[in-house]
N, C-alpha and C positions, 0 to 999 in steps of 0.2 A: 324488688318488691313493688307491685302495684297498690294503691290506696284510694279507694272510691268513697266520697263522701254523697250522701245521698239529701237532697233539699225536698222539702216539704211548703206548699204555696197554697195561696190562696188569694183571689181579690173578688170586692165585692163591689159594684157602684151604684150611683144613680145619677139621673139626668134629668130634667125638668124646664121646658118651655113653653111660653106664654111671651105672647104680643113684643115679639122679637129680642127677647130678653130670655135666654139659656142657661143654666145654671146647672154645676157637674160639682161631684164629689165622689173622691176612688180611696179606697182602702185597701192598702196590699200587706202580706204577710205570708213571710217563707223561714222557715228553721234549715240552716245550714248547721249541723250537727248539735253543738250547745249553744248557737248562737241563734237570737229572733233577731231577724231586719223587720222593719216595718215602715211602710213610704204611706204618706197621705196628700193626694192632689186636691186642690180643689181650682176650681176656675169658675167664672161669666163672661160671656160674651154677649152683645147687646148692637143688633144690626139694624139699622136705619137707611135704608134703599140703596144707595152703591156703598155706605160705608160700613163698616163693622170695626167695633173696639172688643178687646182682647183681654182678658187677665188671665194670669193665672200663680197662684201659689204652690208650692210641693216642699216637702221637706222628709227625710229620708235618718231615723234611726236606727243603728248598729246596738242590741244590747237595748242599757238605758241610757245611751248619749247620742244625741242629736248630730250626725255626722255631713248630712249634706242639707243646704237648703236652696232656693233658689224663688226667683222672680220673675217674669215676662209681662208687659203690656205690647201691645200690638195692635196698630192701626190700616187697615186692607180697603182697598177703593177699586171697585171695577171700574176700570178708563170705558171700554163697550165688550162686550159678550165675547171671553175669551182673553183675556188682558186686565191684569187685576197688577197693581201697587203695594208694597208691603211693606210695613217700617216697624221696627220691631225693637223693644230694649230688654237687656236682661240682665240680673244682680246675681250671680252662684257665687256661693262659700260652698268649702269642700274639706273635712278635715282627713286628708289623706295621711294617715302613718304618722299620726300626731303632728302633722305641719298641715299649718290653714292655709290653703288656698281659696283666694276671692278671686272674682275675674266681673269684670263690665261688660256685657258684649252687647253692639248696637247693628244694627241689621238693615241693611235696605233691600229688594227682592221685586224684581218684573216676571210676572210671572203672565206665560201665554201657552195654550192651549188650543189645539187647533185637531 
């Protein structure tokens, strides 16, 4: 026996800059058969000549319960044209299968392009 479950989506966002200062917000929404997910990001970013700070919030409902959330700041410095620095920290909680999973994750990242 084959069994296709069919998902139903949708996201919607906006994005808004002014004088180096960005600001996003997404809303997502998909029906997997009786169940609604629904995930809402938001973030700013706010760039100042080689440097750029980072945020971003998301968190992620199953149903009516809060199943994932999560955190990110993030700090990017171009060294010269092509070479950029990236230091990054992040907070997830995750309630997978009725067991919470948190995790810290810190990040550093050279990034070149050429």
């Amino acid at each position: 026996q084959i069994k296709n479950s069919t998902t139903t989506g949708t996201t919607a966002g906006v994005v808004a800059s002014l004088s180096g200062i960005t600001l996003g917000y997404e809303q997502n929404k998909s029906e997997e058969g009786a169940t609604d997910i629904t995930g809402t990001i938001m973030g700013v970013k706010y760039t100042m000549g080689d440097v750029t700070l980072a945020y971003e919030d998301s968190q992620l409902e199953t149903g009516s319960t809060k199943t994932d959330t999560s955190k990110q700041l993030q700090v990017s410095y171009t060294i010269t044209p092509g070479i950029s620095a990236v230091a990054s920290t992040s907070e997830v909680a995750s309630d997978i299968n009725t067991t919470q999973v948190d995790k810290d994750l810190t990040e550093l990242q050279l990034k070149v392009s050429f």
